[in-house]
C-alpha positions in Angstrom: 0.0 0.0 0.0 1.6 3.7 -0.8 0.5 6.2 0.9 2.1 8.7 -1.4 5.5 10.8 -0.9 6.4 11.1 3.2 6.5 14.8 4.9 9.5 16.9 3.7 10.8 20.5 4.6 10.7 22.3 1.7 14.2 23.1 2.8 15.3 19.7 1.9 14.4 19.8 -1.8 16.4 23.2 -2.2 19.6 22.0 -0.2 19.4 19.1 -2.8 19.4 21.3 -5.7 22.1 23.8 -4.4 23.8 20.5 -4.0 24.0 19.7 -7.3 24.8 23.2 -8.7 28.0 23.2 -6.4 29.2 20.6 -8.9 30.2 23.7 -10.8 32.9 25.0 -8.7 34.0 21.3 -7.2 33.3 18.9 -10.0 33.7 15.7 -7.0 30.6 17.0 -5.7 28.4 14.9 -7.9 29.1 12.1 -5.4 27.1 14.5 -3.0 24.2 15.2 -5.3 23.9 12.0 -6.7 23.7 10.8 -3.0 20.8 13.9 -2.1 19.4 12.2 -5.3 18.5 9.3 -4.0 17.8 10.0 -0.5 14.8 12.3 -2.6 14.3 9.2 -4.7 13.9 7.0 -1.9 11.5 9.7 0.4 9.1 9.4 -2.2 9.7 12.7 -4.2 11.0 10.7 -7.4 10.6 14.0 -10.0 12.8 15.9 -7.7 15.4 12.8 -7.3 15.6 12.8 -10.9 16.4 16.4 -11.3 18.6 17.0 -8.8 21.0 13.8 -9.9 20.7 15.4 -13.9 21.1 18.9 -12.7 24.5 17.9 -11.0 25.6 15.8 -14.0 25.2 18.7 -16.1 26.8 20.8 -13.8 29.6 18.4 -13.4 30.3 18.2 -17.3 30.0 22.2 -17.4 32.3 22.5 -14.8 34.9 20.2 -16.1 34.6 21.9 -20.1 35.2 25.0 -18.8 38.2 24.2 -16.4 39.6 23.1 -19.5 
């Protein structure tokens, strides 16, 4: 039986996402969103999961391209 996503702080979802867009400056931080990811995965809030682990993969490969 699912009862839906569990209660999250909205707070959460956005320290996931500035998670993920840190992977600009430190391009090893896509172990960190990819890990905020799946705890969103996992808590039921699959759409923002999704996003944030994309958002830092395209952050990472940004970050990387322009280093170079």
């Amino acid at each position: 039986m699912d009862d839906g996503p569990l209660p999250m702080r909205p707070q959460v979802v956005v320290v996931a996402y500035l998670l993920a867009t840190l992977c600009l400056l430190i391009p090893l931080a896509i172990v960190g969103s990819t890990f905020a990811g799946a705890v969103l995965w996992r808590q039921g809030v699959r759409s923002h999961g999704a996003a944030v682990v994309g958002l830092g993969v395209a952050c990472m490969v940004f970050g990387i391209t322009a280093l170079r």
